[in-house]
N, CA, C and O atoms as a Tripos MOL2 file, in Angstrom:
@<TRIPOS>MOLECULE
protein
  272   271    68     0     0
PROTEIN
NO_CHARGES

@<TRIPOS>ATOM
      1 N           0.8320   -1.1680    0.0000 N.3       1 UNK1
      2 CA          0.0000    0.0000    0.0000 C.3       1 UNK1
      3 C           0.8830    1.2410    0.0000 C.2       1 UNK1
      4 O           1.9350    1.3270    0.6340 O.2       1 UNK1
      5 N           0.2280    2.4350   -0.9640 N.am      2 UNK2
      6 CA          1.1760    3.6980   -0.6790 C.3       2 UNK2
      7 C           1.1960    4.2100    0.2910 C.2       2 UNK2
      8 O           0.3080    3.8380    1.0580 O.2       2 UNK2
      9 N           1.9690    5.0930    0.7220 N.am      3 UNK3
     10 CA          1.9480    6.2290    1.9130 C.3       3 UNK3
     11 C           0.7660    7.2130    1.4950 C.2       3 UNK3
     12 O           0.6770    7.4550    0.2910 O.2       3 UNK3
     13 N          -0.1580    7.8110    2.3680 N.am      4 UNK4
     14 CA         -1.1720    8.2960    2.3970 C.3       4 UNK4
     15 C          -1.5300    9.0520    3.5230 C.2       4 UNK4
     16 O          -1.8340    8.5110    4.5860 O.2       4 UNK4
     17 N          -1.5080   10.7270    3.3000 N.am      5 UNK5
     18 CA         -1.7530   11.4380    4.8050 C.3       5 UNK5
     19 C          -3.1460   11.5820    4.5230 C.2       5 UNK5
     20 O          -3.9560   11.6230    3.5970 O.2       5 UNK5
     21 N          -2.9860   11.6650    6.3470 N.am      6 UNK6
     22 CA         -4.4720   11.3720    6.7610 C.3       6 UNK6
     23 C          -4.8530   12.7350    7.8160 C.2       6 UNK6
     24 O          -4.0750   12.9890    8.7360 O.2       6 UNK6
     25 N          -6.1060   13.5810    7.6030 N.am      7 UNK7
     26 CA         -6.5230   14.5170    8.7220 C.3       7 UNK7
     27 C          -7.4810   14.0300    9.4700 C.2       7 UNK7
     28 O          -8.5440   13.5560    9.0700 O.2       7 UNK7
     29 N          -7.0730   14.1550   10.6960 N.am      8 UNK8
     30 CA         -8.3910   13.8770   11.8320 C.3       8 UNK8
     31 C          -8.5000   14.7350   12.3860 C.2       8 UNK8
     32 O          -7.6170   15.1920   13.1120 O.2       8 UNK8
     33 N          -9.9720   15.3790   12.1650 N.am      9 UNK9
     34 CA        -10.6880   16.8030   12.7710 C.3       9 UNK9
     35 C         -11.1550   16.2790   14.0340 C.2       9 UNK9
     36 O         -11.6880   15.1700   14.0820 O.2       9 UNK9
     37 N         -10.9590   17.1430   15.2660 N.am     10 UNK10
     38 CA        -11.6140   16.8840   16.7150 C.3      10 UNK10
     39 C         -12.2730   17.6580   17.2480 C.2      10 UNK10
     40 O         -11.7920   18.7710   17.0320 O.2      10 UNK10
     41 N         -13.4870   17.7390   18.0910 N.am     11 UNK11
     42 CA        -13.7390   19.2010   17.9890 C.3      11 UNK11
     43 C         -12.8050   19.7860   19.9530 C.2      11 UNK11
     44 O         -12.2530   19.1280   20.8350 O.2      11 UNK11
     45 N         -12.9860   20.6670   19.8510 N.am     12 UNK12
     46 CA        -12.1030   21.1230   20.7960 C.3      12 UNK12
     47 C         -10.4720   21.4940   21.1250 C.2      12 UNK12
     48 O          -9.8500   21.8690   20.1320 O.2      12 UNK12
     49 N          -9.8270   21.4440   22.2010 N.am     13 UNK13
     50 CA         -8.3350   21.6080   22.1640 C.3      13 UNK13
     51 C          -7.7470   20.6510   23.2040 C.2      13 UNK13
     52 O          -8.1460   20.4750   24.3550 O.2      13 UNK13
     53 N          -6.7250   20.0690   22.5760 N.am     14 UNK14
     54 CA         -6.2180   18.8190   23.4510 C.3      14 UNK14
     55 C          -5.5320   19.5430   24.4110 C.2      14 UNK14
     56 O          -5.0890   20.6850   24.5270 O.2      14 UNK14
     57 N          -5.6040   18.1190   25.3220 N.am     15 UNK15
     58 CA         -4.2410   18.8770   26.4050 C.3      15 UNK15
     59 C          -3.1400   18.2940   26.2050 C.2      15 UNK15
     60 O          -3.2090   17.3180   25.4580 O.2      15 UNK15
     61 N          -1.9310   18.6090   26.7030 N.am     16 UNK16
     62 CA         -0.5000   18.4830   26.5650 C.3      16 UNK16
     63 C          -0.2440   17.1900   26.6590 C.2      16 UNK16
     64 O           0.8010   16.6880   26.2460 O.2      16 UNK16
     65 N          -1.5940   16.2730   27.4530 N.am     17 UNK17
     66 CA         -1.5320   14.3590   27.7480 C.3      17 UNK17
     67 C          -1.8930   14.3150   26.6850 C.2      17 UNK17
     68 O          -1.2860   13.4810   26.0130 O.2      17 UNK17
     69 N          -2.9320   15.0590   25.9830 N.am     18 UNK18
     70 CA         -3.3390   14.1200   25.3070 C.3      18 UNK18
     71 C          -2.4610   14.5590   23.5180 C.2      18 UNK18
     72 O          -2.4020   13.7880   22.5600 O.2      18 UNK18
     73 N          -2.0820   15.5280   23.5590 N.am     19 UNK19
     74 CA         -1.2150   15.5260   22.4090 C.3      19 UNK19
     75 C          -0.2400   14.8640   22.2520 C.2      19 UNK19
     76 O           0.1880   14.5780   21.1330 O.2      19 UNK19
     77 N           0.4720   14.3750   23.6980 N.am     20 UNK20
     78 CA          1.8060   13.5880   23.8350 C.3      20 UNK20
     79 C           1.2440   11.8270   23.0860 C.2      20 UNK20
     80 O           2.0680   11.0060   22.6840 O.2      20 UNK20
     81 N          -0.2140   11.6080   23.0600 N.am     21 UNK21
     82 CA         -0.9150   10.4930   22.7380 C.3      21 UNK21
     83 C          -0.2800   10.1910   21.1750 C.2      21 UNK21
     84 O           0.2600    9.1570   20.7850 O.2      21 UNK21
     85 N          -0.5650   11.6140   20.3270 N.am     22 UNK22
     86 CA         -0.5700   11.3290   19.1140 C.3      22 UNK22
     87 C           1.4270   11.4930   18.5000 C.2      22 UNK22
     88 O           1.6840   11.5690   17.2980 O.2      22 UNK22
     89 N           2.3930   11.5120   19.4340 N.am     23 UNK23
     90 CA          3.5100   11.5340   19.1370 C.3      23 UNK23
     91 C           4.2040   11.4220   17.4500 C.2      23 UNK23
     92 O           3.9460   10.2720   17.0930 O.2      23 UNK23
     93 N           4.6480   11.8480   16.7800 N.am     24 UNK24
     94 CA          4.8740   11.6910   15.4480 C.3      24 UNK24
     95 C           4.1480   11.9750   14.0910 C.2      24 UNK24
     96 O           4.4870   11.8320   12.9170 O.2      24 UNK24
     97 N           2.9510   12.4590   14.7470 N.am     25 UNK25
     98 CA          1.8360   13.2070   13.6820 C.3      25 UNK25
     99 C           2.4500   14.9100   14.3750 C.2      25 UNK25
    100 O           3.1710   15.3900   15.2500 O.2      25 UNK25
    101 N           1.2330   15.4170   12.8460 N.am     26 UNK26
    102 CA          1.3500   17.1040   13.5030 C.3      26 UNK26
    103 C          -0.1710   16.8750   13.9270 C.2      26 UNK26
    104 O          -1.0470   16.1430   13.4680 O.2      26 UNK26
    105 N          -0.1350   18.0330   15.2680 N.am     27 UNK27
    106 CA         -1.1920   18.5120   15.8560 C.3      27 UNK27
    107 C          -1.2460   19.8490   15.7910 C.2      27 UNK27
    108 O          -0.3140   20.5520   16.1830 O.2      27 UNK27
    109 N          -2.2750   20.2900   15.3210 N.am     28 UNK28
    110 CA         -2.4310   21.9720   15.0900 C.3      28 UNK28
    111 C          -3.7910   22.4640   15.1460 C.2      28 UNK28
    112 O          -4.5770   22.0950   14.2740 O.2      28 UNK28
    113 N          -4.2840   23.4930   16.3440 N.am     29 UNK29
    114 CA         -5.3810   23.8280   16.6740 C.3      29 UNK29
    115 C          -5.7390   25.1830   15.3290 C.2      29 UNK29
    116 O          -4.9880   26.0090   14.8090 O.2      29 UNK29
    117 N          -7.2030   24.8930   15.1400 N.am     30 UNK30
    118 CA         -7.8730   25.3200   14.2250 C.3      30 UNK30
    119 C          -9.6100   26.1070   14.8520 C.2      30 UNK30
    120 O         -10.6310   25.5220   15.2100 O.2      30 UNK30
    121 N          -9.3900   27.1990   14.7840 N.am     31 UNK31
    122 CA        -10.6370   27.7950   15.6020 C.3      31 UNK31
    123 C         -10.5540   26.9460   16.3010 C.2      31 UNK31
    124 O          -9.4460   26.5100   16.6130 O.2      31 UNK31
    125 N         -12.4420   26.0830   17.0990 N.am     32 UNK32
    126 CA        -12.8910   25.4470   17.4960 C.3      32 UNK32
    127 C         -12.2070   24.1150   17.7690 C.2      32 UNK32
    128 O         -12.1790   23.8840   18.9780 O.2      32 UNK32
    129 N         -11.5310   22.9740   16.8690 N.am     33 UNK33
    130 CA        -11.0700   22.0810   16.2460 C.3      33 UNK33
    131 C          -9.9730   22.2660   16.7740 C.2      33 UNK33
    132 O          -9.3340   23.2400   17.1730 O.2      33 UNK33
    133 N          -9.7270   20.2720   16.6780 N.am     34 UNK34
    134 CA         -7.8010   20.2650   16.5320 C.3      34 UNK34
    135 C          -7.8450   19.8440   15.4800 C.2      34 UNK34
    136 O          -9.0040   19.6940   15.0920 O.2      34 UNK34
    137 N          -6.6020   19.3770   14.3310 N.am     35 UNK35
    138 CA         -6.3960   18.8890   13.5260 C.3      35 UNK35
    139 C          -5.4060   17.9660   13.6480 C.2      35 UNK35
    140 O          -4.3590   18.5410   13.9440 O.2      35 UNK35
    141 N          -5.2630   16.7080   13.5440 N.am     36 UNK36
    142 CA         -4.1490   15.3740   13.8570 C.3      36 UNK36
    143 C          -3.7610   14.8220   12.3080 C.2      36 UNK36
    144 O          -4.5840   14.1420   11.6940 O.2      36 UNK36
    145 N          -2.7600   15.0820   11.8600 N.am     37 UNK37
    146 CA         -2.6270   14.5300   10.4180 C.3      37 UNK37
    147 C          -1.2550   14.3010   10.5870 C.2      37 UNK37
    148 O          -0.4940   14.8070   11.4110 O.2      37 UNK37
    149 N          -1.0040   13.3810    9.6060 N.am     38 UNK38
    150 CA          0.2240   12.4690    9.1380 C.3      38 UNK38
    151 C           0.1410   11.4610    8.1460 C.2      38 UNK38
    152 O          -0.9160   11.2590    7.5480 O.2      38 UNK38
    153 N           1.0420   10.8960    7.9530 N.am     39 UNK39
    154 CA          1.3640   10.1230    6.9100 C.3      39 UNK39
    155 C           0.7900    8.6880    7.6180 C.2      39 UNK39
    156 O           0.5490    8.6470    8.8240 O.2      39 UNK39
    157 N           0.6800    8.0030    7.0960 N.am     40 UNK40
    158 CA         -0.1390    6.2560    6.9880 C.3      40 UNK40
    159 C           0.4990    5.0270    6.4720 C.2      40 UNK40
    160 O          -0.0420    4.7360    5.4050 O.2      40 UNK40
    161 N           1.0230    4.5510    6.6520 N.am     41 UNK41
    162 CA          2.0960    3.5830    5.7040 C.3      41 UNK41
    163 C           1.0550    2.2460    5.5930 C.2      41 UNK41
    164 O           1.3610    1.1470    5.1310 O.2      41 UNK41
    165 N          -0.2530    2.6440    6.1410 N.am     42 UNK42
    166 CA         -0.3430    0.7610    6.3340 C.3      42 UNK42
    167 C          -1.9170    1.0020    7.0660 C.2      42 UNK42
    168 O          -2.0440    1.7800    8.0110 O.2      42 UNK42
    169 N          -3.0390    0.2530    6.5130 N.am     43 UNK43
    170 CA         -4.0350    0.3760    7.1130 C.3      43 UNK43
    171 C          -4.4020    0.6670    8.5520 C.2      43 UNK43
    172 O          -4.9540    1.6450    9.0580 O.2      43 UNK43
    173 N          -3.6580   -1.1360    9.3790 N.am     44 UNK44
    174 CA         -3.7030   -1.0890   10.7740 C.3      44 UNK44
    175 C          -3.1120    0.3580   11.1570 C.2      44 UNK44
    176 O          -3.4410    0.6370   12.3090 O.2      44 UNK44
    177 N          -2.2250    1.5140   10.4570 N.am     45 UNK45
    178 CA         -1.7520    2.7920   11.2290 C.3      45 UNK45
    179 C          -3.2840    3.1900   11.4430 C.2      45 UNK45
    180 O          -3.7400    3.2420   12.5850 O.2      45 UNK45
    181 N          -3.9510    3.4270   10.4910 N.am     46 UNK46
    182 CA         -5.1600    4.0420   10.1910 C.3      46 UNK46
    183 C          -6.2210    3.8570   11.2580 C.2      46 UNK46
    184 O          -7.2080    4.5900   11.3210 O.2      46 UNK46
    185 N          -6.0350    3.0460   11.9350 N.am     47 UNK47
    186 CA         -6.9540    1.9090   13.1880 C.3      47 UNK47
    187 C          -6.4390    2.3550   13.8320 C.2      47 UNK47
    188 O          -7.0480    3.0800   14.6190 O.2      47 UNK47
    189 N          -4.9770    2.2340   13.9460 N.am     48 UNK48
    190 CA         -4.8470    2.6020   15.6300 C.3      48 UNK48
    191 C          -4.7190    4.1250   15.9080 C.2      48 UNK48
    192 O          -5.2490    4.3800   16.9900 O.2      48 UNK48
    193 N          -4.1870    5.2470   15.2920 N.am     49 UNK49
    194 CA         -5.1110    6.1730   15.4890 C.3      49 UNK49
    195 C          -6.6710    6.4880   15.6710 C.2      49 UNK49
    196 O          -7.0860    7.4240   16.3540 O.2      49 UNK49
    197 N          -7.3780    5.7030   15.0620 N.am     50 UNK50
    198 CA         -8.7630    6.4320   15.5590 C.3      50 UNK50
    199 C          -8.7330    5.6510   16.7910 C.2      50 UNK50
    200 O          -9.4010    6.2670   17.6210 O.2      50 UNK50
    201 N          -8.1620    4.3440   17.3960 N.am     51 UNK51
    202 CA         -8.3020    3.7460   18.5620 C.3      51 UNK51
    203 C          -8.1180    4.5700   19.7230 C.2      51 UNK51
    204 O          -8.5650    4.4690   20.8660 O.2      51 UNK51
    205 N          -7.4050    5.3570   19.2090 N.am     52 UNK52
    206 CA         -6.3770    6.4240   20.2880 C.3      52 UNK52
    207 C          -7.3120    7.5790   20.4520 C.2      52 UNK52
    208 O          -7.4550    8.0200   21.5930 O.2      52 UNK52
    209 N          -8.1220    8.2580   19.2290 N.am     53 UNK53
    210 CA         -8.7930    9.1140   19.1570 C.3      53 UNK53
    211 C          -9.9970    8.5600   19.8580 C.2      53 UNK53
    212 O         -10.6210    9.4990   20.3530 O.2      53 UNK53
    213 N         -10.5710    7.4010   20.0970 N.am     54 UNK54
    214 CA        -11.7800    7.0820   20.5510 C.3      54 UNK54
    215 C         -11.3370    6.6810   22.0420 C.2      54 UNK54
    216 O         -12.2130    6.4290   22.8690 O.2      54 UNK54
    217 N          -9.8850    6.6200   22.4070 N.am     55 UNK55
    218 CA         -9.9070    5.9200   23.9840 C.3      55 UNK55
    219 C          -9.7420    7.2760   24.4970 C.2      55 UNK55
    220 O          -9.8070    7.3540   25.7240 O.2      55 UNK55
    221 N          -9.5490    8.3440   23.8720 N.am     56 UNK56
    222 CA         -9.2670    9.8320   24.7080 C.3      56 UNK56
    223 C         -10.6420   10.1400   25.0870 C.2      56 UNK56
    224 O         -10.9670   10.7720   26.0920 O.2      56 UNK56
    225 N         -11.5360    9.5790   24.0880 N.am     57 UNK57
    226 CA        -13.1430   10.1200   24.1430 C.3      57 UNK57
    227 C         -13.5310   11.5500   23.3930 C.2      57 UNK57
    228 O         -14.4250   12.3970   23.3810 O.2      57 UNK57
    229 N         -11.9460   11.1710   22.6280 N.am     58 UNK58
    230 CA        -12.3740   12.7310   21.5350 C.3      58 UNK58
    231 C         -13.6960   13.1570   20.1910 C.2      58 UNK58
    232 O         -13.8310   12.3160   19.3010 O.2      58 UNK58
    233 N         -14.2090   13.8950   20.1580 N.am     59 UNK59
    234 CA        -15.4200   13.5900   19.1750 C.3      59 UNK59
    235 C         -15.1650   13.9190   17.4450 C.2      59 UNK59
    236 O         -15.0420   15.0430   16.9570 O.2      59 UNK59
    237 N         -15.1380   12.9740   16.9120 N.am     60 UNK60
    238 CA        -14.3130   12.9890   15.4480 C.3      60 UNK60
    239 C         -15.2310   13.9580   14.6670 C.2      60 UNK60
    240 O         -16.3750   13.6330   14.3480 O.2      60 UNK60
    241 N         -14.8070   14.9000   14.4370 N.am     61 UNK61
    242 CA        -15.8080   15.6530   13.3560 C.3      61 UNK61
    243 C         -15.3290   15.5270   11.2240 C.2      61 UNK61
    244 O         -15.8340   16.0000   10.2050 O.2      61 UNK61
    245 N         -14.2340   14.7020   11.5020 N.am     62 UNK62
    246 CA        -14.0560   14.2270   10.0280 C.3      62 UNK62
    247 C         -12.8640   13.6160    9.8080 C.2      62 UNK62
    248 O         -11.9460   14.2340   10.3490 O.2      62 UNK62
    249 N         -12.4950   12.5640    9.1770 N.am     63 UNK63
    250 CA        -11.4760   11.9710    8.8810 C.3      63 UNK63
    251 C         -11.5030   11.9930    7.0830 C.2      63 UNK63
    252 O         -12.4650   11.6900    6.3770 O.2      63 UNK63
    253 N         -10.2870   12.3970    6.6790 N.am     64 UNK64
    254 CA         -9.8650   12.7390    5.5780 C.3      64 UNK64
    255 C          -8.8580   12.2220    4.6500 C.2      64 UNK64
    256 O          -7.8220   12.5860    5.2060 O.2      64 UNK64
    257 N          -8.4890   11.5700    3.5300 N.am     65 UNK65
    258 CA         -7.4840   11.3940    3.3380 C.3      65 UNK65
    259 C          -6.7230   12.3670    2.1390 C.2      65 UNK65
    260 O          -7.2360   12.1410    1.0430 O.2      65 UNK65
    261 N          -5.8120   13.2200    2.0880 N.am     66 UNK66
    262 CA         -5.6910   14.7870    1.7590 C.3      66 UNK66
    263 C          -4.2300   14.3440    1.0890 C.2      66 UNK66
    264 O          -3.6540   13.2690    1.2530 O.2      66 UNK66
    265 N          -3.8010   15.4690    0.2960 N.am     67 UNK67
    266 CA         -2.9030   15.2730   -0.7110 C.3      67 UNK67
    267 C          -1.7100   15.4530    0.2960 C.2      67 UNK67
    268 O          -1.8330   15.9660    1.4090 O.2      67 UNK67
    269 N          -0.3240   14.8770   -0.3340 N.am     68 UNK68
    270 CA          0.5030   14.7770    0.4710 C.3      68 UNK68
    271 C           1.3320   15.9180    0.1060 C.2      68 UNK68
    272 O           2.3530   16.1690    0.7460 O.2      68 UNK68
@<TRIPOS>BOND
     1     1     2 1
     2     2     3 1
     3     3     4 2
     4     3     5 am
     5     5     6 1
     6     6     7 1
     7     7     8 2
     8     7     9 am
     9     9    10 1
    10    10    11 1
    11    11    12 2
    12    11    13 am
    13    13    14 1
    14    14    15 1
    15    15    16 2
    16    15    17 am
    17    17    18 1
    18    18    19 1
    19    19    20 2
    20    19    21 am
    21    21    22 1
    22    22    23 1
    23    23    24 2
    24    23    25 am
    25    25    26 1
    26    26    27 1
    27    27    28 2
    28    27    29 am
    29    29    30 1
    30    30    31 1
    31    31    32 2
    32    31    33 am
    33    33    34 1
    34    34    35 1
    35    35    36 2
    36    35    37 am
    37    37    38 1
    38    38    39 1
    39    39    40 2
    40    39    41 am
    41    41    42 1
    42    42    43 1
    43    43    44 2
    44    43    45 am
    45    45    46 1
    46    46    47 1
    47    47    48 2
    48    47    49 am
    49    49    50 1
    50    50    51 1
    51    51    52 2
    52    51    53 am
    53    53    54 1
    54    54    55 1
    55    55    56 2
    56    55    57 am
    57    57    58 1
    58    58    59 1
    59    59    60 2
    60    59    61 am
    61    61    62 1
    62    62    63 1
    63    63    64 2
    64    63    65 am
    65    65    66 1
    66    66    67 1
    67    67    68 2
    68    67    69 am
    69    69    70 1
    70    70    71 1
    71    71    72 2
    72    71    73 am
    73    73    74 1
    74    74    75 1
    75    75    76 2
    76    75    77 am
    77    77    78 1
    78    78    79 1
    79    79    80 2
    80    79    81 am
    81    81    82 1
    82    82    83 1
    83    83    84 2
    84    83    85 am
    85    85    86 1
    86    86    87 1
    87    87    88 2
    88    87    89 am
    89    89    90 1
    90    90    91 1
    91    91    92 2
    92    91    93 am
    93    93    94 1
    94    94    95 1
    95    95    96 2
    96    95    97 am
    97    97    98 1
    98    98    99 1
    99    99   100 2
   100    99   101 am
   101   101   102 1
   102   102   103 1
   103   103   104 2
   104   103   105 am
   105   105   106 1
   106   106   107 1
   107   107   108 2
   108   107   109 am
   109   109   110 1
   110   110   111 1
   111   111   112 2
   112   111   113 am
   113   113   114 1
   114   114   115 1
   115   115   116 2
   116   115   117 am
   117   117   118 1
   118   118   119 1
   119   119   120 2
   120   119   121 am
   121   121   122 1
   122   122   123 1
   123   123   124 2
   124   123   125 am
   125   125   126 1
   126   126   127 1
   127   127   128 2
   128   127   129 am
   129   129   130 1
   130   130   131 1
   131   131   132 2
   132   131   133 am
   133   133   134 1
   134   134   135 1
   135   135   136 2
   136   135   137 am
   137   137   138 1
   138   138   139 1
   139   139   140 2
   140   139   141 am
   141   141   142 1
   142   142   143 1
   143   143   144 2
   144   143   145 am
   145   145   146 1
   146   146   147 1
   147   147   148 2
   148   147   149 am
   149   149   150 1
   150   150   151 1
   151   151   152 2
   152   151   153 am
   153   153   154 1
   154   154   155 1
   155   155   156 2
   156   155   157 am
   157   157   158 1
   158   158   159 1
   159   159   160 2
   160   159   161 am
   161   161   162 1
   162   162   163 1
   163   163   164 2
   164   163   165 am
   165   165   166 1
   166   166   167 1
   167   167   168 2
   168   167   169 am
   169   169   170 1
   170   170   171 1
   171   171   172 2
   172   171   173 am
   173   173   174 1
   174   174   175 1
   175   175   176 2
   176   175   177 am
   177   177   178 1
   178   178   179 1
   179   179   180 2
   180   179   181 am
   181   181   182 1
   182   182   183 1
   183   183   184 2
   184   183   185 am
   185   185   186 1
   186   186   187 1
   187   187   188 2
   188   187   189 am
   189   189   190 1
   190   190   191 1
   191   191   192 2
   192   191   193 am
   193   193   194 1
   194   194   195 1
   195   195   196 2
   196   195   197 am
   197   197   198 1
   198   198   199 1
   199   199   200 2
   200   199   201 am
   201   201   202 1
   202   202   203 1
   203   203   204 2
   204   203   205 am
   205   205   206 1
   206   206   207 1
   207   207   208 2
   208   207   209 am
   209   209   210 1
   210   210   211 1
   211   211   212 2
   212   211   213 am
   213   213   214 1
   214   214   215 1
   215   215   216 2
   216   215   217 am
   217   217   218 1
   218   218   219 1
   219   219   220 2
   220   219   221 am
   221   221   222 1
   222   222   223 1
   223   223   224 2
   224   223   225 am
   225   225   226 1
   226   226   227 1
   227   227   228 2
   228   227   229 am
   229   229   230 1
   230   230   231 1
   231   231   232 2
   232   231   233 am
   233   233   234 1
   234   234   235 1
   235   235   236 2
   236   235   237 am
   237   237   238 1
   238   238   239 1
   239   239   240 2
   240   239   241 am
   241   241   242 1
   242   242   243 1
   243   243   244 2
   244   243   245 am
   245   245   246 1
   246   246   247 1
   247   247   248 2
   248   247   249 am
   249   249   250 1
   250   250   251 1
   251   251   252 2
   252   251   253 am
   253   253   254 1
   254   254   255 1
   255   255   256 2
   256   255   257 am
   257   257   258 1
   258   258   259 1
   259   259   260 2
   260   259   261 am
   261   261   262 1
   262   262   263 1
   263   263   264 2
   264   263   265 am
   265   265   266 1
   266   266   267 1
   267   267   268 2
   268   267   269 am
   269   269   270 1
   270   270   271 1
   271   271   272 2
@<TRIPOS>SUBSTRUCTURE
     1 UNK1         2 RESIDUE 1 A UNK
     2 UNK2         6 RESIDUE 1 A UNK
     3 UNK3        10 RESIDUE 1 A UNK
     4 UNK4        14 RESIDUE 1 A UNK
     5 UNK5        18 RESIDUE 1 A UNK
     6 UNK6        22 RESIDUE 1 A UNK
     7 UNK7        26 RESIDUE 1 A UNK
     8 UNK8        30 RESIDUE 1 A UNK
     9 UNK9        34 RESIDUE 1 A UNK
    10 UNK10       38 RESIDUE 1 A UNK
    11 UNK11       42 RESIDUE 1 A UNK
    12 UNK12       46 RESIDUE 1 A UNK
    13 UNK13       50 RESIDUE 1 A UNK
    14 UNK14       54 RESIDUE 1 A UNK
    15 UNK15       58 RESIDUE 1 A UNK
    16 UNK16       62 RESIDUE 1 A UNK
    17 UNK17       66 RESIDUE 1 A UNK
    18 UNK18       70 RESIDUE 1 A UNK
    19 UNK19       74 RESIDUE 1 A UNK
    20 UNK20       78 RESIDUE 1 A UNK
    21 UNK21       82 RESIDUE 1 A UNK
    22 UNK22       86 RESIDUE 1 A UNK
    23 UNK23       90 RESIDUE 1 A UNK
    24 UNK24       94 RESIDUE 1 A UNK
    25 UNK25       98 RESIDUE 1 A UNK
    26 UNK26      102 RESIDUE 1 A UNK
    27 UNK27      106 RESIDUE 1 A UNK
    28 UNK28      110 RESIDUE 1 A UNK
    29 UNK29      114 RESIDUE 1 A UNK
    30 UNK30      118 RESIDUE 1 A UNK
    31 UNK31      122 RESIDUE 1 A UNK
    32 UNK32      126 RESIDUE 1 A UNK
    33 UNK33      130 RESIDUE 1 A UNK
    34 UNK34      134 RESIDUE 1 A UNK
    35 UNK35      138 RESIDUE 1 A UNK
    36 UNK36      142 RESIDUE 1 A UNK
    37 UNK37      146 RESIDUE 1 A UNK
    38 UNK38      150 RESIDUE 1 A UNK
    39 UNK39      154 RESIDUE 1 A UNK
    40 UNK40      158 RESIDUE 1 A UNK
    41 UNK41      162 RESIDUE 1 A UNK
    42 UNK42      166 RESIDUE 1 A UNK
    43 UNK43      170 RESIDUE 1 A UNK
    44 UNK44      174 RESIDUE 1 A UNK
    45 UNK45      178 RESIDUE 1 A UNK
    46 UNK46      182 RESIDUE 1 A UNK
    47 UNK47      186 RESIDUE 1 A UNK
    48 UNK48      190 RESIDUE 1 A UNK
    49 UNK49      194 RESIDUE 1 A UNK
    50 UNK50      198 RESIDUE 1 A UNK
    51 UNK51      202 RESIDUE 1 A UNK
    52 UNK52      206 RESIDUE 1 A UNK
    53 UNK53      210 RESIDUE 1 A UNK
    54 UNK54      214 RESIDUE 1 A UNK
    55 UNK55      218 RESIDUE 1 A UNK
    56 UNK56      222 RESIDUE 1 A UNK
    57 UNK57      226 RESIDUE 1 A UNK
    58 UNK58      230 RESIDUE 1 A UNK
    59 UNK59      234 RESIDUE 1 A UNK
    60 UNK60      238 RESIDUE 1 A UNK
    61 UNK61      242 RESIDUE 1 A UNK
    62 UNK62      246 RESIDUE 1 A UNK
    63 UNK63      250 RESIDUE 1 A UNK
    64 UNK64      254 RESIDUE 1 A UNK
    65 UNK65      258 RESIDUE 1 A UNK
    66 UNK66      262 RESIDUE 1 A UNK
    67 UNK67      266 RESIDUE 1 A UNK
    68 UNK68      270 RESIDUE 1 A UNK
């Protein structure tokens, strides 16, 4: 599979725990929203981020897959 970046919209602003969660992506607050995007090498990446995004109890307002 190719490499493929990926945006995950959240609504709100993480805290410093929970940004340390997403280590090796960029995190960048947007108005309202965070934004979590990075590169994907491999489906299961794709899983275990939203795993991570759903064990924080963050509320996904869109997942994207966006030009690199």
């Amino acid at each position: 599979m190719p490499d493929r970046r990926y945006e995950v919209r959240v609504t709100g602003r993480l805290s410093e725990r929970a940004r340390d969660a997403f280590a090796g992506l960029n995190v960048a607050e947007v108005s309202a929203e965070t934004v979590i995007s990075g590169v994907v090498h491999q489906d299961d990446q794709l899983h275990e981020l939203l795993e991570v995004v759903q064990s924080l109890g963050l509320h996904v307002v869109s997942v994207e897959q966006v030009a690199p």
